[in-house]
N, C-alpha and C positions, 0 to 999 in steps of 0.2 A: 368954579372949576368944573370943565368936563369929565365925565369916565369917557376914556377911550378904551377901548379892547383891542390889545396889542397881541401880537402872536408870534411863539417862539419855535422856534423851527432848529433841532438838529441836524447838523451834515456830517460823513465823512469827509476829509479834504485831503486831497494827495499829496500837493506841496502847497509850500507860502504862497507861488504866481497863483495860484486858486483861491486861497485866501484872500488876498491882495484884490485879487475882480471881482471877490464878493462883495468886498469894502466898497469897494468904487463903484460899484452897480445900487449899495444902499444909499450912497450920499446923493447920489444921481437922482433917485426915486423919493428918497424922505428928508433929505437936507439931513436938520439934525434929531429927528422923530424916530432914531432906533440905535440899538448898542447892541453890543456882542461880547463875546468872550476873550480876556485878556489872555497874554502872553501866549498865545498860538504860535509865533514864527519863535518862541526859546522851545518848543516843543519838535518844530520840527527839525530843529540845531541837532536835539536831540538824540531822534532816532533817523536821521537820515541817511545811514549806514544799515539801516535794517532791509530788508530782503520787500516786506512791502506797507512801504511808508504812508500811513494814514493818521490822521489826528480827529478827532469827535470836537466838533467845536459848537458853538448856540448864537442863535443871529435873534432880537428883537424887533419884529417890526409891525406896523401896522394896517399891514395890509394880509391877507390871509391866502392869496392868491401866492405868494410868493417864492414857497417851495418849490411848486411845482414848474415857474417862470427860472428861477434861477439853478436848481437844477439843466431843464434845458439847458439857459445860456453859457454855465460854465460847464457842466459836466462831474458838481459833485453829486454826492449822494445823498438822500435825503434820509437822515433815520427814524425821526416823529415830530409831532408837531404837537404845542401846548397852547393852550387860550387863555387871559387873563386880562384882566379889566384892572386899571389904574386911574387913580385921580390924577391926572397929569394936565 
């Protein structure tokens, strides 16, 4: 078994369609080599009525470049970034 050093990356997200292109931009890039945080789209059911609608969510993945790639392409925000190594 390898250690890989996977890296976790929080965002704000504005809405679910942000959500949603993070998703699709990870499958793009790692197939099935990363996860993320559940029930995000019952969070933004939520508060979608509030004045200004963000949710903090966590992306796993294994590439370390990533924040700063996926910020650009979607336009969330990036609020830190964590390292960790797994036996995967």
């Amino acid at each position: 078994m390898e250690n890989k050093e996977y890296h976790k990356f929080y965002f704000a997200i504005k809405n679910s369609q942000q959500w949603y292109n993070v998703m699709a931009e990870c499958r793009r890039l790692f197939g099935k080599e990363w996860s993320c945080q559940g029930k995000v789209r019952r969070k933004f059911d939520k508060i979608k009525w509030s004045g200004d609608p963000k949710v903090d969510a966590w992306f796993e993945v294994p590439d370390s470049k990533f924040g700063v790639w996926i910020t650009l392409k979607t336009g969330v925000e990036l609020i830190k970034e964590e390292n960790k190594k797994t036996g995967k």
